[in-house]
Backbone bond lengths (Angstrom), bond angles and torsions (degrees), N, CA, C in turn:
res aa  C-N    CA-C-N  psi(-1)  N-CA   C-N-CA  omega(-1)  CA-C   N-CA-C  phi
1 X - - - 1.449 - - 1.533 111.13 -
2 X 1.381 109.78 -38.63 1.818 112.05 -173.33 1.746 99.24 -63.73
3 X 1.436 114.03 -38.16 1.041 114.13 -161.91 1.910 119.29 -71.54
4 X 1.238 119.05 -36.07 1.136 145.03 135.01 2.103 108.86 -31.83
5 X 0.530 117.71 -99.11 1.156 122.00 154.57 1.450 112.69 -6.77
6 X 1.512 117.82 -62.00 1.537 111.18 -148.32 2.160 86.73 -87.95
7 X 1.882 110.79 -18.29 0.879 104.53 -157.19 2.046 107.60 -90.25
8 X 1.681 98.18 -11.16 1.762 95.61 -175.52 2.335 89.68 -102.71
9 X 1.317 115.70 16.09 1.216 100.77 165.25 1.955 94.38 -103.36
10 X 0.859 101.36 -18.55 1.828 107.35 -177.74 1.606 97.91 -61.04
11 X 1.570 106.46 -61.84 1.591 101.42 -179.56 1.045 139.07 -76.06
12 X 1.497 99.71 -4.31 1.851 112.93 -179.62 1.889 87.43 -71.72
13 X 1.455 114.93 -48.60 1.967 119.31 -137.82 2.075 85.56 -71.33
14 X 1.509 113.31 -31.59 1.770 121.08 -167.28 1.540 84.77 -57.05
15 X 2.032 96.52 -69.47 1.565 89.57 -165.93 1.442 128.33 -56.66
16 X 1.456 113.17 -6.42 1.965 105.08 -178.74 1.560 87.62 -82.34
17 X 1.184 113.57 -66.01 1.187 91.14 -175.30 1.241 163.09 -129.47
18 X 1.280 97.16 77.20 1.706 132.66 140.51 1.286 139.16 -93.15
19 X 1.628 97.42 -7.23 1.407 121.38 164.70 1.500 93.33 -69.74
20 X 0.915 142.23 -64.70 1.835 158.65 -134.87 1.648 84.95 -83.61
21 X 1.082 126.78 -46.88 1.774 134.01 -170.20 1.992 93.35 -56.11
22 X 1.197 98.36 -59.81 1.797 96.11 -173.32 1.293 126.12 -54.95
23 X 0.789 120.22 -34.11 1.995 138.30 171.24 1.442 94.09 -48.92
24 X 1.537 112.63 108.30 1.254 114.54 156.10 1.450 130.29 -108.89
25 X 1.344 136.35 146.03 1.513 120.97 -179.74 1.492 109.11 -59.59
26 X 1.338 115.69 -148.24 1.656 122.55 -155.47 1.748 73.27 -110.77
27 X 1.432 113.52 -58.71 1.293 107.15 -157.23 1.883 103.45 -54.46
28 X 1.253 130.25 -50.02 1.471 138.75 -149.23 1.877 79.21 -54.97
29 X 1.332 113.30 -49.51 1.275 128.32 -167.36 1.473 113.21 -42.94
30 X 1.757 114.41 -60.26 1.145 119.89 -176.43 1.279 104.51 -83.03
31 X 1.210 135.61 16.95 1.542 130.03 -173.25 1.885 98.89 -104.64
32 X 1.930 100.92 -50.66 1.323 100.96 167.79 1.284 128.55 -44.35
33 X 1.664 109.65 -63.05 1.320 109.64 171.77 1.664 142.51 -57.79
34 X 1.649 98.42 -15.21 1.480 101.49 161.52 1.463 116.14 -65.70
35 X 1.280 105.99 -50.27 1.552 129.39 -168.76 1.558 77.55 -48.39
36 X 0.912 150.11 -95.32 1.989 162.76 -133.89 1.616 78.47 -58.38
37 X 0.604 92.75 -86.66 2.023 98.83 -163.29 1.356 97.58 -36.75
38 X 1.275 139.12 -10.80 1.778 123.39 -176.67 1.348 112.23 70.08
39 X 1.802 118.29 34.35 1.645 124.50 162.96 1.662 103.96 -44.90
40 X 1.236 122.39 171.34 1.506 135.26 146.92 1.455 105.37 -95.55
41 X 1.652 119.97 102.13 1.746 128.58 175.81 1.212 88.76 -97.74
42 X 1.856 101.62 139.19 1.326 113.21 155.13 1.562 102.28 -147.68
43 X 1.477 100.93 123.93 1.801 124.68 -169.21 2.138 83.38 -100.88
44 X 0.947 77.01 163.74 2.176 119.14 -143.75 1.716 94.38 -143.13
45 X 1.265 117.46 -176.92 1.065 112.22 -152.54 1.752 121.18 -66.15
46 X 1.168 87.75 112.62 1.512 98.06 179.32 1.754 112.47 43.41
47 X 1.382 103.74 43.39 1.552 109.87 -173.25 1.210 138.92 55.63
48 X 1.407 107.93 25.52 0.911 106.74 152.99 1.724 127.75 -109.28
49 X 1.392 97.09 27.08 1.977 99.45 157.35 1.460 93.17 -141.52
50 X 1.177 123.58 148.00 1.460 143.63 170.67 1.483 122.73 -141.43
51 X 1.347 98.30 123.14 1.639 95.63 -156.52 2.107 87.74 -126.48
52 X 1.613 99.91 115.74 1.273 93.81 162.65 1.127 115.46 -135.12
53 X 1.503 120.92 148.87 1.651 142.67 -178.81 0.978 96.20 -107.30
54 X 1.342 116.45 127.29 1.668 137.79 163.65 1.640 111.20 -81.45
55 X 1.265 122.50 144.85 1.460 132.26 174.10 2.224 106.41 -39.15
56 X 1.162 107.38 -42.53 2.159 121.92 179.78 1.789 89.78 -68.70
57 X 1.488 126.07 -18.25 2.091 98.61 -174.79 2.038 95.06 95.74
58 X 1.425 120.40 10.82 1.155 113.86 -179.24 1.345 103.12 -83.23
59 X 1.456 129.57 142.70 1.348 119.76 173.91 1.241 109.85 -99.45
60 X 1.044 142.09 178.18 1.517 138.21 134.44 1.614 109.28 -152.65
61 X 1.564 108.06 143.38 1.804 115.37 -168.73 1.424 77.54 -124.08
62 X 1.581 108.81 166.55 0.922 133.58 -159.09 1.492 96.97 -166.04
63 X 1.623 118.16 115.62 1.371 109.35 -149.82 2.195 88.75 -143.20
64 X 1.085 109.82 125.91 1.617 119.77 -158.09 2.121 96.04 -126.95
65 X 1.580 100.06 104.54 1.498 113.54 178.72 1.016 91.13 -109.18
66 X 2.034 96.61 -161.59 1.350 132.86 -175.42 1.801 104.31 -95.44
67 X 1.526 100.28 -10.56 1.211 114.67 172.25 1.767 128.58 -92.90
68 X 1.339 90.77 -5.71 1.561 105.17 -167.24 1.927 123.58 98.29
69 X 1.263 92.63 -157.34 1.827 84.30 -152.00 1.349 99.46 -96.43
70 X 1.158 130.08 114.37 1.771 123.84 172.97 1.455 85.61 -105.31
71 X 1.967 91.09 152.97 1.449 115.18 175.00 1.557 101.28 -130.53
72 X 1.229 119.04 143.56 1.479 123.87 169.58 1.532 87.13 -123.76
73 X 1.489 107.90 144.90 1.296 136.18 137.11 1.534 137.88 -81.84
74 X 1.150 155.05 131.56 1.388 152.28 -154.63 1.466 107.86 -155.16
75 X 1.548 105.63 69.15 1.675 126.40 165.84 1.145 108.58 -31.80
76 X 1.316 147.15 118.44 1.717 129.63 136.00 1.403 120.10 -94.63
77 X 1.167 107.75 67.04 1.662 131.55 -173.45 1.414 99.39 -85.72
């Protein structure tokens, strides 16, 4: 019985967390989707600046403090 027991608290703790693994920020997001589209990424110190140009002249930085993650966009619309 313990064993049963010790084995559906084993699969509950895998499944939380790998739930927690999928949650991505906004940035991981716009970093993936540049990457797919064939942006030009270029990561800065140890990732915490990311600067990508899209194929249209769109910029986007991606900038990682003590304050958290600011993103600017830079349309050339």
């Amino acid at each position: 019985m313990k064993k049963i027991i010790l084995m559906a608290v084993a699969i509950f703790a895998i499944g939380f967390t790998s739930c927690e693994d999928k949650k991505k920020t906004e940035a991981e997001t716009i970093i993936e989707d540049a990457r797919e589209d064939g942006a030009s990424i270029e990561i800065k110190d140890d990732g915490d600046k990311v600067k990508i140009k899209e194929a249209d002249g769109d910029e986007i930085k991606i900038k990682t403090d003590d304050d958290g993650v600011k993103i600017k966009t830079d349309d050339n619309n």
